[in-house]
C-alpha positions in Angstrom: 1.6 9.1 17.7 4.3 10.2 20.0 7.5 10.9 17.9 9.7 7.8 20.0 7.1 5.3 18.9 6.9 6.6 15.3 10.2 6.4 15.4 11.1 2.7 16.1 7.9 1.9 13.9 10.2 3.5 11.2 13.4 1.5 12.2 12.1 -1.8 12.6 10.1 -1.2 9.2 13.6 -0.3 7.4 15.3 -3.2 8.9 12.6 -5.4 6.8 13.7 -3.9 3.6 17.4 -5.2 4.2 16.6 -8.6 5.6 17.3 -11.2 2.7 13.9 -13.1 3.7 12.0 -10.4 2.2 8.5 -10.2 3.6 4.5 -10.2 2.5 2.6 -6.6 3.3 -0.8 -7.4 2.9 -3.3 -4.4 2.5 -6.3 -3.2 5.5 -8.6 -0.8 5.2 -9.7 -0.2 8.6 -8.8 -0.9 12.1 -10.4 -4.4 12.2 -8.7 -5.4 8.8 -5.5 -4.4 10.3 -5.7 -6.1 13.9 -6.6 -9.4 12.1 -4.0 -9.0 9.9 -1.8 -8.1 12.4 -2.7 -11.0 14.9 -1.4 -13.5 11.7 1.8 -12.5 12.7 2.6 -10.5 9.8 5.6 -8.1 10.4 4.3 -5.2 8.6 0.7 -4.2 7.0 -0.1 -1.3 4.6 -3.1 0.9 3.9 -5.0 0.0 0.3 -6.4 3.5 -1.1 -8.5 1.2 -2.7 -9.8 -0.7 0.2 -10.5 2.9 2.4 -12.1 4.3 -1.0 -14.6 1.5 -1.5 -15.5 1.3 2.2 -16.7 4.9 2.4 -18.7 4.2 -0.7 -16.1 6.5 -3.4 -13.8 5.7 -6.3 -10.5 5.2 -6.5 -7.7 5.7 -8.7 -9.9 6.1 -11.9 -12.4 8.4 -10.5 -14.8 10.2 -12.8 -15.5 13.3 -10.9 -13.0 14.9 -7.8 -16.7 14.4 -5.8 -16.2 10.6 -6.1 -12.9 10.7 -4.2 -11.3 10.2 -1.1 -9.9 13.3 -0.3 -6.8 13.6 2.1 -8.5 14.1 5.4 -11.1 11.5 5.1 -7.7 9.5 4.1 -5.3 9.8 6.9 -8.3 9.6 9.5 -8.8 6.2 8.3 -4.7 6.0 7.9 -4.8 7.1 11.5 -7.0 4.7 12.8 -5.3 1.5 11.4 -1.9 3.3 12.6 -3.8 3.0 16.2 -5.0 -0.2 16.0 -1.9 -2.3 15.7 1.9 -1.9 16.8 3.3 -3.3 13.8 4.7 -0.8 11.2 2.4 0.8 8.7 3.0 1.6 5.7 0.6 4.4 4.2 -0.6 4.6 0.7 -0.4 8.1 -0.2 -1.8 8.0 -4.2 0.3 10.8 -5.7 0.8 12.8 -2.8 -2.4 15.1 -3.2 -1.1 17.4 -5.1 1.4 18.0 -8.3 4.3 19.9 -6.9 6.8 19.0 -4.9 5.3 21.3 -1.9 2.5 19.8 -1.8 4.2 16.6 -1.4 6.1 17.2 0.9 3.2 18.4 3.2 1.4 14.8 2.4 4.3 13.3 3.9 4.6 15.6 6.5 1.3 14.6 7.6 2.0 11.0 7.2 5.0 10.9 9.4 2.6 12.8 12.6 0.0 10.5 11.6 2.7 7.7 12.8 2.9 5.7 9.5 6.3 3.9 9.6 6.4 4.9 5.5 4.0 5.2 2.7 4.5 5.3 -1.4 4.3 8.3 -3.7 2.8 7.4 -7.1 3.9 8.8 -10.4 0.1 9.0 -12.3 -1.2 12.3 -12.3 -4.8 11.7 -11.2 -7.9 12.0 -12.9 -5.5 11.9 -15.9 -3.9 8.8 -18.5 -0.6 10.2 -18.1 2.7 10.2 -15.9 4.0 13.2 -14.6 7.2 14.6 -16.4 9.9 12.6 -15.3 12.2 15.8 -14.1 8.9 16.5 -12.2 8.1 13.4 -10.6 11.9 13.0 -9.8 11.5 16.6 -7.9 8.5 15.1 -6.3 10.6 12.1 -4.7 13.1 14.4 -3.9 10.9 16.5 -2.0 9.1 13.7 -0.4 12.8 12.7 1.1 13.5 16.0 2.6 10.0 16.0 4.2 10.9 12.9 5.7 14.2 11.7 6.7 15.1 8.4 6.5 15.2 7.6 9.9 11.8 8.6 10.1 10.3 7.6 7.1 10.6 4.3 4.7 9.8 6.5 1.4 8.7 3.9 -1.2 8.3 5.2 -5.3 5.9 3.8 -7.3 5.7 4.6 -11.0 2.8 3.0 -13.1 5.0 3.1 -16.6 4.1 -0.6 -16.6 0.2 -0.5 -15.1 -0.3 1.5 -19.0 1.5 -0.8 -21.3 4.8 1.2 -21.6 8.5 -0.6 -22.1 10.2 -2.1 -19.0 13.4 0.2 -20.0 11.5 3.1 -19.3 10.1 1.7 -15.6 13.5 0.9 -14.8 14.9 4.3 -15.9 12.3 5.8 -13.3 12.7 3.5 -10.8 16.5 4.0 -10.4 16.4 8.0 -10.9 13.4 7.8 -8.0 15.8 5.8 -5.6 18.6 8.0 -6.6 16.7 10.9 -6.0 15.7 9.2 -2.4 13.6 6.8 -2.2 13.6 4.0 -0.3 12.4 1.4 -2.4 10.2 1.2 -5.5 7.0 -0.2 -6.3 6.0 -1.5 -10.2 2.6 -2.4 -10.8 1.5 -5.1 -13.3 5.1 -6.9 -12.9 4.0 -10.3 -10.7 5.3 -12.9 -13.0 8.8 -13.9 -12.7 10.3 -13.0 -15.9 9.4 -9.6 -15.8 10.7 -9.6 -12.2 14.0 -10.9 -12.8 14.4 -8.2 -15.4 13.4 -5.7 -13.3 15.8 -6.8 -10.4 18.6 -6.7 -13.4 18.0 -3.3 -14.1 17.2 -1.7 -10.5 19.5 -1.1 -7.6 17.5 -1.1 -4.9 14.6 -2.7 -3.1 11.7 -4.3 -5.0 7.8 -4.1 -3.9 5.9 -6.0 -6.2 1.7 -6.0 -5.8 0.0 -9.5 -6.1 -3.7 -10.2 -7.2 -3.6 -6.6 -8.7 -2.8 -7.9 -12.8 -3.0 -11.5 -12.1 -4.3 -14.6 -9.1 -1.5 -16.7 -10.4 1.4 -14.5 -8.6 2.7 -16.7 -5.7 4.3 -14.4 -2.9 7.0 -17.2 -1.4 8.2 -18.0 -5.1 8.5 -14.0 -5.8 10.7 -13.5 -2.6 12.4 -16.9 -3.3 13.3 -15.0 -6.6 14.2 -12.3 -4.5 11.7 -9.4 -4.2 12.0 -7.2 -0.9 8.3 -6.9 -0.3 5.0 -8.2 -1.4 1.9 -6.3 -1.2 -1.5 -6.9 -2.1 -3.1 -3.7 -2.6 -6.9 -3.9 -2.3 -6.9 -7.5 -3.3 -8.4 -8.6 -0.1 -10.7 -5.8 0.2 -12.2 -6.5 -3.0 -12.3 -10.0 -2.4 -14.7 -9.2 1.1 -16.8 -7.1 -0.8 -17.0 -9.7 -3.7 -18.6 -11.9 -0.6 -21.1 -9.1 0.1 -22.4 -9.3 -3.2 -22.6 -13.0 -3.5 -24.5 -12.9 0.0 -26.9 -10.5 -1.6 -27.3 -12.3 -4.4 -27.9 -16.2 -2.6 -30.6 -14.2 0.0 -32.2 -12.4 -2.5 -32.5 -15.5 -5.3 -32.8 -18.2 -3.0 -33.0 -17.2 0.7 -29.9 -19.4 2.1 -27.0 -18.9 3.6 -24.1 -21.2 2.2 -22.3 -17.9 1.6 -22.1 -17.9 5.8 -20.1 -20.9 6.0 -16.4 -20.4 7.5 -17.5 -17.5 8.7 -15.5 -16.3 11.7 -17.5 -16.2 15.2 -18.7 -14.0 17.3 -16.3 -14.7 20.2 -13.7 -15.1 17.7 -13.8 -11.5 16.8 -14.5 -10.4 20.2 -11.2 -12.0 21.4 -9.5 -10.2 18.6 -10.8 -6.9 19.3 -10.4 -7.0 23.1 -5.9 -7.5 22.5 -6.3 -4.0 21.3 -7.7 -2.7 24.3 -4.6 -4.6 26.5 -2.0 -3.2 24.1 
């Protein structure tokens, strides 16, 4: 992507962390994901390692065996592709930055910035393992991640998973501030949709809030969670694994029983079509 369009991508992303509407960030996986999502008017869409992983037929997040992953380049191809099909900003999920040191970050987002995402997240899980990286190290890591990427290039967003493994809000909060501190962006806690454990959080962190829907819970409402004042809503690879749920309940109706009930709403031919041509207008 040519650096002016990258950019503005990165401005008018920004912006959207600072305007006191807050906005919903839902999750694609590939370019038609995106442009459908796009076309609902939403002002911003992210990647969902999830989403990318199951559509090539890999694991993610807990993956048995490094085979059974997504590695970077088959990542940022697909990244690439969604950051091409649409021109609202894109925010990239970058798992823990492939790699543990700070370098290594700071290549990933490197990369992420010429692949034209507007920003992306840096997790604090060390894969393939139940653990958190040191805090001094995953602090560095941030750190690193901002100097790759200044921040009128890049929206730099931290996520630790302190509360995605049952540890104490106090800690998540500790990590949360020393990661904005350190130069992020905004921060990203997963497993804290409901409202209480919101409003603590927003007590305890000075900075923007990304808070994941459908990941812990379907009871999450995204316009109540702004109304309560959260920055951003994602949705992670909610709506991916919601179309693949479909897929297997269409397998299982034709196999059992031969129908098609599972068709019905379906979107049509000419629909899609209609969608697909606007990209080629852009």
């Amino acid at each position: 992507m040519p650096h002016a369009r990258q950019s503005a991508a990165a401005r008018t992303f920004r912006a959207l962390h600072t305007n006191p509407k807050g906005f919903i960030m839902p999750n694609a996986w590939d370019a038609g994901s995106a442009i459908l999502l796009a076309n609902e008017g939403f002002a911003a869409i992210a990647t969902t390692s999830g989403g990318i992983a199951f559509s090539l037929g890999k694991q993610d997040y807990r993956v048995d065996d490094p085979r059974t992953g997504v590695t970077r380049a088959e990542m940022f191809a697909r990244m690439a592709e969604i950051v091409a099909a649409v021109d609202v900003p894109v925010n990239g999920d970058l798992e823990a930055g492939f790699g543990d040191t700070p370098e290594a970050v700071a290549e990933t987002v490197t990369m992420a910035v010429e692949a034209g995402l507007a920003g992306g997240n840096i997790e604090d899980k060390i894969p393939q393992q139940n653990a958190l990286y040191d805090e001094t190290l995953a602090v560095e890591r941030i750190a690193a991640a901002r100097t790759a990427a200044p921040k009128d290039r890049f929206v730099l967003t931290a996520r630790t998973d302190v509360l995605a493994r049952g540890g104490p809000i106090e800690t998540a909060i500790r990590r949360a501030d020393l990661f904005l501190k350190a130069g992020a962006d905004c921060v990203f806690l997963p497993n804290s949709s409901d409202l209480k454990t919101v409003a603590r959080l927003m007590k305890g962190i000075d900075g923007p809030l990304n808070v994941v829907i459908g990941l812990d819970s379907n009871n999450a409402n995204a316009h109540d969670l702004i109304a309560a004042g959260v920055q951003r809503i994602s949705l992670g690879g909610t709506i991916a694994r919601a179309t693949f749920a479909l897929v297997r309940r269409a397998a299982h109706e034709l196999r059992d029983h031969g129908s098609l009930s599972f068709a019905e709403g379906q979107l049509s031919h000419t629909d899609l079509n209609t969608a697909f041509a606007k990209r080629l207008a852009r």
